[in-house]
VMD Tcl script that draws the C-alpha trace (Angstrom):
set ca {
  {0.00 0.00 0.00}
  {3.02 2.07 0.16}
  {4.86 1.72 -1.88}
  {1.81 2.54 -4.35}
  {1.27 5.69 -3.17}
  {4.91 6.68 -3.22}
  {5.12 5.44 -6.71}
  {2.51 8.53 -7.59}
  {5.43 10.81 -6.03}
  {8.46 8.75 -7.42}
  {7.37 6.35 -9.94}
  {11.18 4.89 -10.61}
  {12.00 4.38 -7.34}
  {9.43 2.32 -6.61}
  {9.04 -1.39 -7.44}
  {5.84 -2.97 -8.89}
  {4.04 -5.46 -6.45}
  {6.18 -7.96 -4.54}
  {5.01 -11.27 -3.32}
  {3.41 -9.51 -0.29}
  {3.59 -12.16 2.53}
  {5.31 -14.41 3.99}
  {3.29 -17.03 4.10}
  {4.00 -18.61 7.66}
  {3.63 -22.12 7.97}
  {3.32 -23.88 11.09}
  {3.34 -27.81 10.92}
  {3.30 -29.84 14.37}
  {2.42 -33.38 15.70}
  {3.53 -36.39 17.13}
  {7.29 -37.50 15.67}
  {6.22 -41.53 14.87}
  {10.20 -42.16 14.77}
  {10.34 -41.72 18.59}
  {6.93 -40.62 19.91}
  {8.06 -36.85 20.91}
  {6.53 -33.69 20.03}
  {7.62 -31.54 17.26}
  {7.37 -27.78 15.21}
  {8.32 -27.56 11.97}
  {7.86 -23.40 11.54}
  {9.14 -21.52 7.98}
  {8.52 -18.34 6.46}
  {8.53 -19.18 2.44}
  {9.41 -16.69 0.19}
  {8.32 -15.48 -3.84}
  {9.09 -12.93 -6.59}
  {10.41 -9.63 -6.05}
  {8.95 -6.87 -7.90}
  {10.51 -5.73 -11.27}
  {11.99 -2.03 -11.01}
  {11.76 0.32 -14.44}
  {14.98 -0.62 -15.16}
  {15.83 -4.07 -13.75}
  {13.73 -8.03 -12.83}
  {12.51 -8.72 -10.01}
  {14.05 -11.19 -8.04}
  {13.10 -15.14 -8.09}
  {12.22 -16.82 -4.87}
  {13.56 -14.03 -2.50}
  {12.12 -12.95 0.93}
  {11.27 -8.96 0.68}
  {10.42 -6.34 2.87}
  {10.21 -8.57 6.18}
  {12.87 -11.41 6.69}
  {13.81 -13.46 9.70}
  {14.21 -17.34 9.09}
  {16.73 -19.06 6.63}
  {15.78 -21.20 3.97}
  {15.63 -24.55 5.26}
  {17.75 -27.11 3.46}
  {15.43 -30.44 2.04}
  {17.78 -32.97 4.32}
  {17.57 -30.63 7.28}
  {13.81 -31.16 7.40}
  {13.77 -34.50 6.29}
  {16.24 -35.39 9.20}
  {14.60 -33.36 11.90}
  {10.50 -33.55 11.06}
  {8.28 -36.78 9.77}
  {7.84 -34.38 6.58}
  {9.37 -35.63 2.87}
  {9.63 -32.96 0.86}
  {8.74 -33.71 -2.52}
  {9.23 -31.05 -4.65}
  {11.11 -27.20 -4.01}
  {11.66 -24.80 -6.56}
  {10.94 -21.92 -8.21}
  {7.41 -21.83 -10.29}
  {7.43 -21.10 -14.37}
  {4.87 -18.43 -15.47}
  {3.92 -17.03 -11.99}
  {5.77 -13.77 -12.65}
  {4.28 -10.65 -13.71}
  {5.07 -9.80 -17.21}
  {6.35 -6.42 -18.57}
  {9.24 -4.46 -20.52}
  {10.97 -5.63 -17.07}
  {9.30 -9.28 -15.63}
  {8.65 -10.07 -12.00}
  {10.34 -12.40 -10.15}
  {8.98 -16.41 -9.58}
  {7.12 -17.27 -6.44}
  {8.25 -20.92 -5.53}
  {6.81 -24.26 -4.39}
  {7.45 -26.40 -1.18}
  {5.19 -29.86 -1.53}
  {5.26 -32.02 1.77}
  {4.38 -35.31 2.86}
  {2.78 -36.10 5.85}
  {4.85 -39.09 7.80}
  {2.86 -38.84 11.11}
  {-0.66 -40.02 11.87}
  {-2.36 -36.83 12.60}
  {-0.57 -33.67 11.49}
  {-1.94 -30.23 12.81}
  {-0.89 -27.32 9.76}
  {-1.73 -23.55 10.67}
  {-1.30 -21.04 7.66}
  {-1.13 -17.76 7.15}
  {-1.17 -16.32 3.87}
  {-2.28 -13.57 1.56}
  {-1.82 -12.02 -2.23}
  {-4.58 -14.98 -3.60}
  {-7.94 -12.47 -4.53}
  {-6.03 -9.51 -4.96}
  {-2.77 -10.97 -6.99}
  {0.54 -8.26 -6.73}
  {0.27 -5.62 -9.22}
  {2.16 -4.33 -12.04}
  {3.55 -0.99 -13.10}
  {3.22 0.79 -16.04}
  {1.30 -1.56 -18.01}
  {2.80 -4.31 -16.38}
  {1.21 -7.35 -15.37}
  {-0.08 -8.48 -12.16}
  {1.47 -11.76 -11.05}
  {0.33 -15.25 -9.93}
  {-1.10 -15.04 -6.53}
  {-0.73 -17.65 -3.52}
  {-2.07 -21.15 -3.78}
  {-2.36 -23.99 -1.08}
  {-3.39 -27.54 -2.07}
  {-3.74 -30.56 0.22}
  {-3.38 -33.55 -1.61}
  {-5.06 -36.72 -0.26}
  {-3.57 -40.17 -0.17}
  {-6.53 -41.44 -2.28}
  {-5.36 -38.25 -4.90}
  {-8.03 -35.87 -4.30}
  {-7.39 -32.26 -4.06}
  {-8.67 -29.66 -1.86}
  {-7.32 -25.64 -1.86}
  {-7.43 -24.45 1.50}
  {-7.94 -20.28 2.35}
  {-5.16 -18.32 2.58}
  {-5.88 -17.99 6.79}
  {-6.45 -21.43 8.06}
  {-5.74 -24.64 10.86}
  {-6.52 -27.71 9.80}
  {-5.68 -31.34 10.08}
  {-3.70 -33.60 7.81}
  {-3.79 -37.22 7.82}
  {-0.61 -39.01 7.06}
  {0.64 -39.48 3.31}
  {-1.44 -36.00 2.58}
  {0.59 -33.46 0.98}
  {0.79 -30.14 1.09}
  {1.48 -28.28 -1.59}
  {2.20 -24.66 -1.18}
  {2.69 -21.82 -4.03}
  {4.03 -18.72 -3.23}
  {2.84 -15.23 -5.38}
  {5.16 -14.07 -7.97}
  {6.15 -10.17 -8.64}
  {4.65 -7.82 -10.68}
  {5.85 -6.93 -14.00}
  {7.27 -3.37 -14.99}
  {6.83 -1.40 -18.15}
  {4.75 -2.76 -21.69}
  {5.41 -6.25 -22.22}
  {5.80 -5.64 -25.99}
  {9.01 -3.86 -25.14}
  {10.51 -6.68 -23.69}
  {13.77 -7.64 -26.43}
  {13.51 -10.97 -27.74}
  {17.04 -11.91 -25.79}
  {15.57 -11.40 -22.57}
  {12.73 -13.44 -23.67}
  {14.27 -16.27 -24.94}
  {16.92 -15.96 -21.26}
  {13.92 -16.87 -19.38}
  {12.14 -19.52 -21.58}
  {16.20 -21.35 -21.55}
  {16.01 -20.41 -17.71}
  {12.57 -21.98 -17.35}
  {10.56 -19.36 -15.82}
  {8.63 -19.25 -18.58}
  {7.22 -21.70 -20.91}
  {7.60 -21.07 -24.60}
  {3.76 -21.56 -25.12}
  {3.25 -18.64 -21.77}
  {5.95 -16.58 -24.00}
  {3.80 -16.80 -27.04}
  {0.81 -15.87 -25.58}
  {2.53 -12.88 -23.44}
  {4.66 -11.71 -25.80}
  {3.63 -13.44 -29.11}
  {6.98 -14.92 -28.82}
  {8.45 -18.73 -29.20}
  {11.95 -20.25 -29.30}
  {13.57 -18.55 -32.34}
  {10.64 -16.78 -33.70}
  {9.46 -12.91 -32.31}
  {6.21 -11.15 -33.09}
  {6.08 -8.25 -31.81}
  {8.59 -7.80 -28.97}
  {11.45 -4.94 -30.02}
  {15.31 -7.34 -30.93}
  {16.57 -4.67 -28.77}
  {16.67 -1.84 -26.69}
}
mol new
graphics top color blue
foreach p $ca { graphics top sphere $p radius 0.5 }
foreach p [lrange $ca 0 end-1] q [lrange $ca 1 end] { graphics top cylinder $p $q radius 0.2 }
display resetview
């Protein structure tokens, strides 16, 4: 909310939109490896905001930071979680002459009998904006999937209970893009389809762009 309104003062030094929370996750239950208690707590972080004259960061904590990025074996060692998936998320950034940065994904599987999950997210209804003509970015997402492969989104504010072998798949918002997408150069385009933040088929219907072939987008700047 700032930084909008200081971006009708000094529009280029503000940044469009960043992923706007921090989505705390608190995950806690009985250990089944030796019957004890545990608290598995982590802040996750998402895309960065692109700047009139630079991206937006991928997968970066902004504006409030205060817990590390916790390695896969560290909470495979210390929690009855398996993490299944972590990484950044293709197409979740906002688009524009500069792009917004990825949000990312943690997916974990429930080990214990009864797991108790308490979330606290935002950025899903009202997604973080773009600049300029930029676009807004993807917006926060939390699945539970059950071990019988059904699928449920939780709210972005919730407690609930997990049975064991449900996962939990979290997706973090991206950043909003900066600036006209059409004046995005074809190199920058192509950088992020080799990159894999965005698929070639998202780049042709952004940008009117695929590998090799540009429609629209200015070669350079």
């Amino acid at each position: 909310m700032l930084l909008g309104a200081f971006y009708q003062i000094l529009p280029k030094r503000v940044c469009a939109a960043c992923s706007g929370e921090m989505n705390l996750l608190n995950i806690g239950g009985i250990d089944p490896r030796n019957g004890e208690y545990y608290n598995y707590v982590e802040t996750y972080a998402g895309g960065q905001g692109a700047m009139h004259d630079l991206d937006g960061s991928d997968g970066l904590h902004t504006h409030l930071t205060n817990t590390r990025n916790a390695p896969i074996e560290v909470i495979e060692r210390t929690y009855p979680l398996q993490v299944l998936q972590y990484g950044l998320v293709p197409d979740t950034c906002g688009h524009g002459r500069q792009r917004g940065g990825c949000g990312l994904v943690r997916e974990l599987k429930c080990l214990g009998e009864r797991t108790t999950i308490t979330i606290g997210a935002d950025r899903r209804k009202f997604t973080p904006w773009g600049l300029e003509n930029g676009t807004n970015a993807v917006g926060a997402h939390t699945w539970v999937i059950s071990a019988d492969g059904s699928k449920r989104e939780l709210p972005t504010k919730v407690h609930d209970v997990l049975k064991q072998g449900d996962q939990l798949y979290t997706q973090t918002p991206g950043g909003g893009g900066w600036g006209d997408p059409s004046e995005r150069t074809r190199s920058e385009i192509e950088r992020d389809i080799e990159d894999e933040l965005i698929s070639a088929e998202h780049a042709a219907e952004v940008y009117g762009q695929t590998r090799g072939q540009t429609k629209g987008p200015k070669q350079e700047r």
